[in-house]
C-alpha positions as CSV (number, residue, x, y, z in Angstrom):
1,X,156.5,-70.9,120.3
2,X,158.3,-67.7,118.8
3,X,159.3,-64.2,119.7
4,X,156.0,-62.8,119.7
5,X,155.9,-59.2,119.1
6,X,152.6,-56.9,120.4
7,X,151.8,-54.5,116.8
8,X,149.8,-51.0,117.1
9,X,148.5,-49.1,114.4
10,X,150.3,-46.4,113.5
11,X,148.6,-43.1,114.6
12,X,149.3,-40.9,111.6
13,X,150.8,-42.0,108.3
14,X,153.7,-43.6,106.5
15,X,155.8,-40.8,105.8
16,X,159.5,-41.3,104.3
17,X,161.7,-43.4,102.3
18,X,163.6,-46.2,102.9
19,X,166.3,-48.4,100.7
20,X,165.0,-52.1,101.3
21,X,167.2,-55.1,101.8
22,X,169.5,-56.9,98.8
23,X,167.5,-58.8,96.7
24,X,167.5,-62.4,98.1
25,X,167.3,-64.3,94.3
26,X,170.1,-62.1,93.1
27,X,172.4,-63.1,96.2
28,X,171.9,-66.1,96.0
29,X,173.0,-66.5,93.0
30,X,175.9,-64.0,93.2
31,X,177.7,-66.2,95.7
32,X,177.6,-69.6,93.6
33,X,178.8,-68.1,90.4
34,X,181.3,-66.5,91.9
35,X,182.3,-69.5,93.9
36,X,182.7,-71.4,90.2
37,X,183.9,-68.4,88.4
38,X,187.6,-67.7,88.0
39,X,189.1,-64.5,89.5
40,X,187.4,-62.1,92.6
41,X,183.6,-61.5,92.4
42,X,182.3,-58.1,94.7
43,X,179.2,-58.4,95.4
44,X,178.0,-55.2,96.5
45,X,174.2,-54.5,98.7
46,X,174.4,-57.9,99.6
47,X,171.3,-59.6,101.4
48,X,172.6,-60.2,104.7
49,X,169.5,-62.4,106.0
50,X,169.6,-66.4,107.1
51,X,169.0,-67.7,104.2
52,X,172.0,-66.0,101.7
53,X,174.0,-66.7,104.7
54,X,173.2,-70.0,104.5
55,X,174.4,-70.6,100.5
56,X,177.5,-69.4,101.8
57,X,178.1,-71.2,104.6
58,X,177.4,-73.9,102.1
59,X,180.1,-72.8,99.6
60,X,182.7,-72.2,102.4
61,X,182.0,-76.2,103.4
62,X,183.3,-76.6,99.3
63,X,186.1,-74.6,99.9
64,X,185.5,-71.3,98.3
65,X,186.8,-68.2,100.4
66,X,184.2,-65.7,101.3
67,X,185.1,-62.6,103.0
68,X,181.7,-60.8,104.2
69,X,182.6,-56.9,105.1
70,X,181.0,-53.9,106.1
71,X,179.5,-52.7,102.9
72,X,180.3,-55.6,100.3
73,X,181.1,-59.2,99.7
74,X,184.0,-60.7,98.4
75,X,184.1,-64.3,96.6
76,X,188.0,-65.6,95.6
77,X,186.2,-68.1,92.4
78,X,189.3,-70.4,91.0
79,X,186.6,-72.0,88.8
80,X,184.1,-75.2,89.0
81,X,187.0,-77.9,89.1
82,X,187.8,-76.3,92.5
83,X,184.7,-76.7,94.3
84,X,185.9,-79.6,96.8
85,X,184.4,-82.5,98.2
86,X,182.6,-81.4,101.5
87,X,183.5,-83.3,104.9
88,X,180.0,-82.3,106.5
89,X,176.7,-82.1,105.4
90,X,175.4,-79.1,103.7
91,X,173.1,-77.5,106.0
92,X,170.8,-74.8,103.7
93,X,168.6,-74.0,106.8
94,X,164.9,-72.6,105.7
95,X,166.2,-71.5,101.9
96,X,164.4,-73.5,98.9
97,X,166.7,-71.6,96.5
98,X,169.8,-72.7,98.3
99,X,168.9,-76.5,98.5
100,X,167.5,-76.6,94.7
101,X,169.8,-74.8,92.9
102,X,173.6,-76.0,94.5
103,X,171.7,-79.1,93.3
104,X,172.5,-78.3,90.1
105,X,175.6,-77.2,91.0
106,X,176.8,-80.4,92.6
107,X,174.9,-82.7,89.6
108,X,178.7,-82.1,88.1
109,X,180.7,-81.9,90.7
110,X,182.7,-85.4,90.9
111,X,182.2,-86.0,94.3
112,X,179.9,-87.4,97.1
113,X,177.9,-84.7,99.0
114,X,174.5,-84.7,101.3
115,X,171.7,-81.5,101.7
116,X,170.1,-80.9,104.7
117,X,167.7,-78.1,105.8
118,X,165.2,-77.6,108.5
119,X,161.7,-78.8,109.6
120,X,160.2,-76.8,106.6
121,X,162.7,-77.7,103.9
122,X,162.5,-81.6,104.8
123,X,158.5,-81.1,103.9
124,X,159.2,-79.5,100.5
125,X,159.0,-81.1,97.0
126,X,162.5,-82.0,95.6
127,X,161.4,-84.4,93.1
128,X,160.7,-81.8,90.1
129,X,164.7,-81.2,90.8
130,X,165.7,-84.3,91.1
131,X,164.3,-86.0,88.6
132,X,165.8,-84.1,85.6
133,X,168.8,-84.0,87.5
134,X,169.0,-87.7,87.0
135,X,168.3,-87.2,83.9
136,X,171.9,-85.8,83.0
137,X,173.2,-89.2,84.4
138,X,173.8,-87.7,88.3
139,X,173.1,-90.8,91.0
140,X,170.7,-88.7,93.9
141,X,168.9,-90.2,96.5
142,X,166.3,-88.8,99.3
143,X,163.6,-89.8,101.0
144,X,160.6,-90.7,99.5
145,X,162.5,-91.4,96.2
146,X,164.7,-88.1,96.0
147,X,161.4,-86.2,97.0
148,X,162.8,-85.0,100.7
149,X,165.6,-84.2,101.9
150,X,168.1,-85.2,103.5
151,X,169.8,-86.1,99.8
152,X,172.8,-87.5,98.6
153,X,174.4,-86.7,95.4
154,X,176.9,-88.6,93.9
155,X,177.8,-85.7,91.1
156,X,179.6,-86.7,87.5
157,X,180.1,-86.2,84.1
158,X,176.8,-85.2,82.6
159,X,175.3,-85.3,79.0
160,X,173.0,-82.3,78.0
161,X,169.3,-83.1,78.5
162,X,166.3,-81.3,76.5
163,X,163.3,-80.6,79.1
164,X,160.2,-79.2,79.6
165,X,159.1,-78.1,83.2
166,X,155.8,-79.3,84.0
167,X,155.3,-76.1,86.6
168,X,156.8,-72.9,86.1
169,X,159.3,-72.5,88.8
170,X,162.1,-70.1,88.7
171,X,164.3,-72.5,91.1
172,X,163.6,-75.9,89.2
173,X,165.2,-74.4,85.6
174,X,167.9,-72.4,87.3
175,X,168.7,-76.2,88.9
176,X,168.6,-77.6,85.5
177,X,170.6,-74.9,83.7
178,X,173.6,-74.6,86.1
179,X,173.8,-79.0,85.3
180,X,173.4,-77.9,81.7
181,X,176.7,-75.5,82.1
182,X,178.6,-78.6,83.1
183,X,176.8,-81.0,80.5
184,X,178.4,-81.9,77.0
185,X,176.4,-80.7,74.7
186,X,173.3,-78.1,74.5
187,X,170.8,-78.1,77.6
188,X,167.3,-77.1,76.7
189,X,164.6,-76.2,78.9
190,X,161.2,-75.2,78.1
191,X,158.8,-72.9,80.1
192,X,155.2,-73.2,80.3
193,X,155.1,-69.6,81.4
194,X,158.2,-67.2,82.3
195,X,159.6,-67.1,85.6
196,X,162.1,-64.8,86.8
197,X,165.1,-64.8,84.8
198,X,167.9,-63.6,87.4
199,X,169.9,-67.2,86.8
200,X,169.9,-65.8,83.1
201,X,170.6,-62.7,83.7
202,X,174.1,-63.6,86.3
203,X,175.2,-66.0,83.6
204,X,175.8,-63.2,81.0
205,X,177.1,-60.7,83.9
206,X,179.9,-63.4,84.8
207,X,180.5,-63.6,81.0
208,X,178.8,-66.7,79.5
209,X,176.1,-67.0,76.8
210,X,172.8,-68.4,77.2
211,X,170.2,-68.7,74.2
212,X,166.1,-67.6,74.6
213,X,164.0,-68.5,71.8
214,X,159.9,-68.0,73.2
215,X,159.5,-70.4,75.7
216,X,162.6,-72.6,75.5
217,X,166.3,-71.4,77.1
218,X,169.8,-72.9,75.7
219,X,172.9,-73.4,77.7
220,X,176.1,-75.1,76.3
221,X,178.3,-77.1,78.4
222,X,181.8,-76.4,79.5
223,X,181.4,-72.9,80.0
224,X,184.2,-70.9,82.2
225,X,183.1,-68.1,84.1
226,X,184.7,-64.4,85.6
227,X,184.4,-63.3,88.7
228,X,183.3,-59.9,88.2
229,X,181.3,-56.4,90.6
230,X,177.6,-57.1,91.1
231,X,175.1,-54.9,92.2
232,X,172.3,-56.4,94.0
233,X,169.0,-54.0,93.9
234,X,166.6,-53.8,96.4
235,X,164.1,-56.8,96.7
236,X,161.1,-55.9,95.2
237,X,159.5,-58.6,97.2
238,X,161.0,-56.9,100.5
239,X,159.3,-53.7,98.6
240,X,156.3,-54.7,98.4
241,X,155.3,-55.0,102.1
242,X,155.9,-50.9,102.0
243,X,154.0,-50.6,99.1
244,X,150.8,-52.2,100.0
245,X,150.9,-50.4,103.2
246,X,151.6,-47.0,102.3
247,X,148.6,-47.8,99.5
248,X,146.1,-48.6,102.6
249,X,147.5,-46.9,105.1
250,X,145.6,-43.6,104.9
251,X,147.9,-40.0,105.0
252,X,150.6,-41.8,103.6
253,X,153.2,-41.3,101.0
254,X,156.6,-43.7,101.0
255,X,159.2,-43.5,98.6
256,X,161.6,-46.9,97.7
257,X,165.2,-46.2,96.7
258,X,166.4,-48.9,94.4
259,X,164.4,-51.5,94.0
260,X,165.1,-53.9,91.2
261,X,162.5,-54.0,88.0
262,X,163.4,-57.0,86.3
263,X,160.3,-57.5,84.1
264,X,159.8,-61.2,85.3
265,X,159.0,-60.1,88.7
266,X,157.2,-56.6,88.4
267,X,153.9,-58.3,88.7
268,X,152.8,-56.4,92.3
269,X,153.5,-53.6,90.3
270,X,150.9,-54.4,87.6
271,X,148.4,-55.4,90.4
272,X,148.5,-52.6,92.0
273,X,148.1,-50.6,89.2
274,X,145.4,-52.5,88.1
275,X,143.8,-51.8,91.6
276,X,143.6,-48.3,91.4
277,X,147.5,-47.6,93.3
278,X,148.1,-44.5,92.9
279,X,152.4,-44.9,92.0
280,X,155.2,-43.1,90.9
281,X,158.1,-45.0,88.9
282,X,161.6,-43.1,88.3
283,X,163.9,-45.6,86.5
284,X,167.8,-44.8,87.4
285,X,170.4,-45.8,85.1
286,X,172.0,-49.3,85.7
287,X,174.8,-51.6,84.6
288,X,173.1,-54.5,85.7
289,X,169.4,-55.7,86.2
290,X,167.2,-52.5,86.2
291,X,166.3,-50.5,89.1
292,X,164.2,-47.1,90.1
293,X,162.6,-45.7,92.9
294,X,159.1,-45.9,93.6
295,X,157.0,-43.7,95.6
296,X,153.2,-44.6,96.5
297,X,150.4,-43.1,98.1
298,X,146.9,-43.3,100.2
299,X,144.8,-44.6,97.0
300,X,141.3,-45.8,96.5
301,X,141.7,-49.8,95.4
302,X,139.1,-51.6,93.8
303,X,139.2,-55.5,93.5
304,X,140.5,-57.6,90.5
305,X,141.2,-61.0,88.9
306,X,144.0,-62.1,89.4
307,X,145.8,-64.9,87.2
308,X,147.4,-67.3,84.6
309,X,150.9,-65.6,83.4
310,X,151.4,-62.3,86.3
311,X,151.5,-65.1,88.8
312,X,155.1,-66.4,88.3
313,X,156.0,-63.0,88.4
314,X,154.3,-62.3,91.9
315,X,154.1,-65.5,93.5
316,X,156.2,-64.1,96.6
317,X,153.9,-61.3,97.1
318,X,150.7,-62.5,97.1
319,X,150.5,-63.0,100.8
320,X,150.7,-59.2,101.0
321,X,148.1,-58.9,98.1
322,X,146.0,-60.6,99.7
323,X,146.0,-58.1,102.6
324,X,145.6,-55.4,99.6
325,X,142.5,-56.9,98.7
326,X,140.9,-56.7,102.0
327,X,141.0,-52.9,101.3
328,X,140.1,-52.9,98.2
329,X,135.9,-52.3,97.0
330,X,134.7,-55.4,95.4
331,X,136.3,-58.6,94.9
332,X,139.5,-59.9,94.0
333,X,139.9,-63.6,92.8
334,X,143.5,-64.9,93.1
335,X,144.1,-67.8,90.8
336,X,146.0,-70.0,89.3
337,X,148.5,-70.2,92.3
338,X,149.1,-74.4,93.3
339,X,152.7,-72.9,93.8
340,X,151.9,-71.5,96.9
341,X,151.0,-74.7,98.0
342,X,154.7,-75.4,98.7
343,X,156.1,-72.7,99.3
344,X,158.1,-71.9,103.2
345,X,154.3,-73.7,104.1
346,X,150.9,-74.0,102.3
347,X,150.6,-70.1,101.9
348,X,146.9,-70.6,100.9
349,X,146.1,-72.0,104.1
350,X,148.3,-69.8,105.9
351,X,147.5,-66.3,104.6
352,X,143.3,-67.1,104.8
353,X,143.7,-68.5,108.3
354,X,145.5,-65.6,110.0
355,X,143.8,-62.9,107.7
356,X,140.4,-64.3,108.9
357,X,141.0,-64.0,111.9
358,X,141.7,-60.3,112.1
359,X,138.5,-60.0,110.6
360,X,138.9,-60.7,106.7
361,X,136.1,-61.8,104.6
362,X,138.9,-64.2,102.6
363,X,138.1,-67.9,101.5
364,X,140.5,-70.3,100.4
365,X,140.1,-71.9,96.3
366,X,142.1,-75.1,95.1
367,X,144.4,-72.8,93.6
368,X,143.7,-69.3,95.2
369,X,141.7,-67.7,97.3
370,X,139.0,-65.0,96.7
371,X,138.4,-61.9,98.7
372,X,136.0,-59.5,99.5
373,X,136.3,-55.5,100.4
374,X,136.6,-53.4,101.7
375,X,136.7,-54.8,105.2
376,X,137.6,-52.5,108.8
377,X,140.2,-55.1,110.2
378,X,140.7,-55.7,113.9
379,X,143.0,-57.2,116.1
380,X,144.0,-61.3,117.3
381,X,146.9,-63.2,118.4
382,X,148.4,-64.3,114.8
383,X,151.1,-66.5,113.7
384,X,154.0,-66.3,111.1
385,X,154.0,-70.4,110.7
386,X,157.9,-69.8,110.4
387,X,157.1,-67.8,107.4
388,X,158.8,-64.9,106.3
389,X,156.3,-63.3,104.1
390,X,153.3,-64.5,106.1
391,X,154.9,-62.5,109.7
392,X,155.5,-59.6,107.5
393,X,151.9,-59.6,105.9
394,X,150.6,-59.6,109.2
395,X,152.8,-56.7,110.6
396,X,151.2,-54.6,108.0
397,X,148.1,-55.3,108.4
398,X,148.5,-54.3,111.8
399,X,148.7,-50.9,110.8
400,X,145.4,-50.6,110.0
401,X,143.6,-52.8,112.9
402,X,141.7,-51.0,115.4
403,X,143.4,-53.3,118.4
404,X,146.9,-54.3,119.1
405,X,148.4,-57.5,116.7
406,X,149.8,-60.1,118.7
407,X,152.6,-61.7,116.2
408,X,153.9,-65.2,117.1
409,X,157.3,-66.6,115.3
410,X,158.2,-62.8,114.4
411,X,162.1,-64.4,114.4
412,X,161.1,-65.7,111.0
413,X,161.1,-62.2,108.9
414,X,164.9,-62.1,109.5
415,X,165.2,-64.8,107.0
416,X,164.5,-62.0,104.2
417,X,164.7,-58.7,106.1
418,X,166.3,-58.4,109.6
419,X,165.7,-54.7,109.4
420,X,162.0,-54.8,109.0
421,X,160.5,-53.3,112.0
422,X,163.2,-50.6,112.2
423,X,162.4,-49.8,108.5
424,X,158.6,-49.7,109.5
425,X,159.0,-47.8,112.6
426,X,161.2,-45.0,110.6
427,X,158.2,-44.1,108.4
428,X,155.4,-44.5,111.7
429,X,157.9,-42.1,113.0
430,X,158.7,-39.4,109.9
């Protein structure tokens, strides 16, 4: 058992606005290309949850220096040759995007080196990384074939591999790309729909080139790197908790400073505008990956479909749109989402199990789950499942129950945002 925390609904509305955490992809990546970039990378608004701190502890383990201050982040890069062999075993905790992408870091790295995580990373699929990894000629090994970890990478000299991903997964060709850097030759990897492109996006910023043509993405091999200032907007997956509940919250109106807009990952906006939301957008002027504020109200929501190419784009959020849905009039049919399946845990199962129980008329599809509205919610004892974005959904929809929440396993939302509940109890309290 977790901390369990005992939610109320909030007694008037969300009033306010509040800057939401460092986005968690963008830090990610932030710390390993400035770990194999030459020169100092700042890394400013810096997610400071478990699992960016776990990427670099990783790093530190290879050598790199990391300095983590008050307000920034500091990353001393002397390039990829540097990273060195590690005398323990990498330990990436509960992150996925730590664990598969320094995969494809360490596919080129000449060296021996071992991934470990926790409970829910051992039960997560691997194989989609490892197997193209192989494919550039990198020895790994894992249980179940290089489908669990712990693994073991034996990391070389690799030749360019041309590859088409048979899921769309934003962590599986940032794996493959950050191999293809170290490659000879031109790595190619084709899409069947586009995920979020922040890997992309952080090669240019560090001052390499990378090559989209439709659905296929280029890297050349040997490419040398910068450190350089980055600017990490507000996770709009962090967002989107706020949003959804100053949407069903009634007397409400919460504005979001900063939140990133990258177009591959703007799909809760879409939904919710296709629901009826009623939402305000100022885009601010940005160097880097684009950002705005965003400011939504009490709206009337009416159900939708759900599916096909929005869902790479809001794959983390539709926990929290489920919830959305149970206030919404008519039906909404979520679709097309298998990934979900292994995500932190089976977030199908997860997010129609505890939903039910506070009353939701919510069933569970092969690859979705379909949900009717608009439903008075009420209160349970509920679970997170270790889940970040499950304890969160459920935190919200507490606002709204007409009985106290009982959360169990609330210790999991500091993976993403260790500042929720204050942030919450800010607008209950504006």
């Amino acid at each position: 058992m977790g901390t369990k925390h005992t939610l109320t609904r909030t007694q008037q509305g969300l009033r306010g606005e509040i800057h939401v955490p460092g986005d968690k992809s963008i830090s990610h990546r932030a710390i390993m290309f400035g770990s194999v970039a030459e020169g100092t990378t700042t890394i400013h608004n810096f997610l400071m949850g478990e699992d960016c701190l776990s990427t670099v502890s990783c790093f530190r383990e290879m050598g790199v220096e990391i300095d983590i201050g008050e307000d920034r982040v500091t990353v001393q890069g002397k390039g990829w040759d540097a990273l060195k062999e590690p005398s323990r075993v990498l330990d990436t905790g509960n992150s996925g995007t730590t664990t598969r992408l320094m995969m494809g870091i360490l596919a080129g790295r000449p060296f021996h080196s071992v991934i470990i995580g926790d409970e829910s990373i051992a039960k997560r699929p691997m194989k989609r990384v490892t197997d193209p990894l192989k494919l550039f000629g990198t020895a790994i090994d894992g249980r179940g074939e290089g489908n669990f970890t712990p693994l073991s990478i034996r990391g070389g000299s690799l030749k360019a591999i041309s590859y088409e991903l048979p899921v769309a997964s934003a962590q599986v060709k940032s794996a493959i790309l950050l191999a293809g850097l170290q490659a000879s030759g031109m790595t190619e990897v084709v899409e069947p729909e586009r995920t979020r492109d922040h890997t992309e996006q952080m090669i240019l910023q560090f001052g390499g080139k990378v090559e989209r043509q439709g659905d296929v993405i280029k890297v050349r091999g040997g490419q040398q790197f910068k450190g350089t200032e980055v600017f990490v907007p507000g996770d709009i997956s962090s967002a989107a908790f706020f949003l959804t509940a100053a949407a069903i919250v009634p007397e409400s109106r919460v504005t979001l400073r900063n939140v990133g807009l990258n177009v591959t990952r703007t799909g809760i906006i879409e939904v919710m505008k296709a629901m009826g939301a009623k939402m305000k957008i100022e885009e601010i002027e940005s160097t880097g990956e684009r950002i705005g504020n965003i400011t939504v109200e009490t709206s009337d929501l009416s159900g939708i479909e759900i599916g096909g190419n929005i869902i790479p784009t809001l794959i983390d959020e539709i926990p929290v749109i489920a919830l959305l849905a149970t206030q919404a009039s008519g039906t909404t049919v979520i679709k097309n989402a298998e990934e979900l399946k292994v995500k932190e845990t089976n977030r199908i199962d997860a997010v129609v199990q505890e939903l039910k129980k506070l009353g939701a008329d919510i069933e569970a599809t092969e690859d979705g789950m379909i949900i009717h509205g608009k439903t008075s919610l009420h209160g349970a004892e509920v679970t997170s499942w270790g889940d970040h974005r499950i304890g969160m959904t459920m935190a919200v929809a507490s606002l709204i129950t007409d009985s106290p929440v009982h959360l169990d396993g609330a210790e999991a939302i500091n993976i993403s945002y260790p500042d929720f509940f204050s942030d919450l109890n800010s607008l209950k309290e504006s």
